[in-house]
KOLMAR-794275 format. One record per residue (C-alpha): x, y, z; residue number from 0. Coordinates in Angstrom, 2 decimals, m for minus. Example, Ala and Ser with C-alpha at 12.3 -4.5 7.8 and 13.67 -1.06 7.14 Angstrom:
REM residues 2
+---------+---------+---------+------+
:       X :       Y :       Z : resi :
+---------+---------+---------+------+
:   12.30 :   m4.50 :    7.80 :    0 :
:   13.67 :   m1.06 :    7.14 :    1 :
+---------+---------+---------+------+
END
This chain:
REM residues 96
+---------+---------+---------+------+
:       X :       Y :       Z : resi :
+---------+---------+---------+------+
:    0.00 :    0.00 :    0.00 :    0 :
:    1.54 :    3.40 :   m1.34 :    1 :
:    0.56 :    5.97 :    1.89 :    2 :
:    1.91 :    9.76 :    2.29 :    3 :
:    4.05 :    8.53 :    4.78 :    4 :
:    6.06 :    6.27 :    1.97 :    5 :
:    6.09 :    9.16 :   m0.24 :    6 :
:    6.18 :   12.37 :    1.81 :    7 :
:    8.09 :   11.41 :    4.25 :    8 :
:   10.43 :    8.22 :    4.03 :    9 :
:   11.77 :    9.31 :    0.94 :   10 :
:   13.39 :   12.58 :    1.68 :   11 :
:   14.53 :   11.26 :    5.14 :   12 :
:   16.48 :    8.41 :    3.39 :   13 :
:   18.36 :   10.94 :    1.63 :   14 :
:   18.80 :   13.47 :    4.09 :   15 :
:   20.33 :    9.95 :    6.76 :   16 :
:   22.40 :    8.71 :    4.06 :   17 :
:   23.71 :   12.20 :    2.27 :   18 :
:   26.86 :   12.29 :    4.31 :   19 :
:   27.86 :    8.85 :    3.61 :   20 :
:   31.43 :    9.29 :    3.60 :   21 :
:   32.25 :    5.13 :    3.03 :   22 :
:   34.28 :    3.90 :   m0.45 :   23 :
:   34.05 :    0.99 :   m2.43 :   24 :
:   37.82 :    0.24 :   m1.38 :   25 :
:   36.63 :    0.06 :    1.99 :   26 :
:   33.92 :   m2.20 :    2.06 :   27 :
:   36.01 :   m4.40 :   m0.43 :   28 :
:   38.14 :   m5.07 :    2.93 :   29 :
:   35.80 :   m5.50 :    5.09 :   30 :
:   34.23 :   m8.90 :    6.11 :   31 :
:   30.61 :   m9.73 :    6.33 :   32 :
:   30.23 :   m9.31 :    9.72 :   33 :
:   32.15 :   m5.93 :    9.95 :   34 :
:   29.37 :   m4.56 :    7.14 :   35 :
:   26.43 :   m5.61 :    9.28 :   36 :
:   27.83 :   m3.79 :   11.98 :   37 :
:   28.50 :   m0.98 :    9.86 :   38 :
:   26.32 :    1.44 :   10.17 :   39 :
:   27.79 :    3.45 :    6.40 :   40 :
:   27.97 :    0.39 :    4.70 :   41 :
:   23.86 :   m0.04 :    6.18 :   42 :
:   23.69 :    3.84 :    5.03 :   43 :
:   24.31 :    3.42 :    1.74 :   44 :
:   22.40 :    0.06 :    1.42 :   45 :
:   19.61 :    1.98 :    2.36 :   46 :
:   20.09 :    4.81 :   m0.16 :   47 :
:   20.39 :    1.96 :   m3.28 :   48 :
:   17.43 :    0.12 :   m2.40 :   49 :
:   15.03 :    3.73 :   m1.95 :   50 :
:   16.89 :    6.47 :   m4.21 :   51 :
:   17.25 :    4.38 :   m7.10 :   52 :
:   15.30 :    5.99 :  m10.12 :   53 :
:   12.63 :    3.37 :  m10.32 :   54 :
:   11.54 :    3.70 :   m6.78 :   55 :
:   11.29 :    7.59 :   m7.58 :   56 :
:    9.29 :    7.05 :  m10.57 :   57 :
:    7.06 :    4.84 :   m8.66 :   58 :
:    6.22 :    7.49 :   m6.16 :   59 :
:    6.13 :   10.63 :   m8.63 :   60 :
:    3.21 :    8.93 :  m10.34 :   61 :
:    0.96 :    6.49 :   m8.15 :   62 :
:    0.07 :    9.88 :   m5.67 :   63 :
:   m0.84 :   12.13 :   m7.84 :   64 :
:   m3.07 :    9.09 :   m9.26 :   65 :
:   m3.90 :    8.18 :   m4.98 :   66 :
:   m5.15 :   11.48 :   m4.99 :   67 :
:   m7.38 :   11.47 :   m8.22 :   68 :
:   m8.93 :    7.61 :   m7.12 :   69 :
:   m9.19 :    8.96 :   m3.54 :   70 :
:  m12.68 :   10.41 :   m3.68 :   71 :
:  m13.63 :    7.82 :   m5.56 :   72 :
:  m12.48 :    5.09 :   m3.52 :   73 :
:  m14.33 :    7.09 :   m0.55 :   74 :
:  m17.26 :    5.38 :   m2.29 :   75 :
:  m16.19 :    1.91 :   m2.12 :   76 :
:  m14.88 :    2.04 :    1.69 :   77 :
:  m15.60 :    4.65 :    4.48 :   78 :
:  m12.17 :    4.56 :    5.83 :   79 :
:  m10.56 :    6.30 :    2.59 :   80 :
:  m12.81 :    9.43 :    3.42 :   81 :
:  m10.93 :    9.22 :    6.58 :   82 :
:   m7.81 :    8.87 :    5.84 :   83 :
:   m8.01 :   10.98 :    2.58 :   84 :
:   m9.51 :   13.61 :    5.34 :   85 :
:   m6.76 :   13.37 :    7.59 :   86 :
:   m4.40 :   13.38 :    4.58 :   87 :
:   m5.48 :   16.05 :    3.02 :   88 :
:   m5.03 :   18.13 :    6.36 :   89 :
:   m1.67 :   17.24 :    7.62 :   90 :
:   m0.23 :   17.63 :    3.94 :   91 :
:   m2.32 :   19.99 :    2.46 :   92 :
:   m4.77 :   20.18 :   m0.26 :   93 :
:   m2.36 :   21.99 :   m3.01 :   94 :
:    0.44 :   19.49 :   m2.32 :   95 :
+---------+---------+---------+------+
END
């Protein structure tokens, strides 16, 4: 399920965590398994290729504008999108 929280929110705080990643590809070539999982760069910039790749971008640019065009019409299918889409709507803001 695509929410605001996935697009508004986890998105630019991946990049803003993992913008000072300061770790080489050198350096993780020398490290050993565990000394990566208890890395907390090498989990950094993990992180960063599995959410700021272009795909995952692409995904969210297009399905909420298109959440918020189904929205009222889902509101007719299931009470709790009116909800939801209400509460969305006022934490984000109607013209975002």
């Amino acid at each position: 399920i695509f929410t605001f929280i996935a697009m508004d929110v986890l998105h630019p705080c991946i990049y803003l965590w993992t913008v000072g990643n300061k770790i080489k590809d050198e350096e993780m070539a020398k490290m050993s398994c565990l000394q990566k999982l208890m890395n907390v760069g090498w989990w950094k910039r993990k992180m960063a290729v599995l959410i700021l790749n272009e795909h995952v971008t692409n995904v969210f640019r297009f399905v909420n504008p298109a959440y918020m065009f189904c929205l009222p019409i889902l509101v007719f299918y299931n009470s709790y999108f009116g909800a939801a889409g209400g509460f969305a709507l006022v934490a984000v803001g109607a013209g975002h």
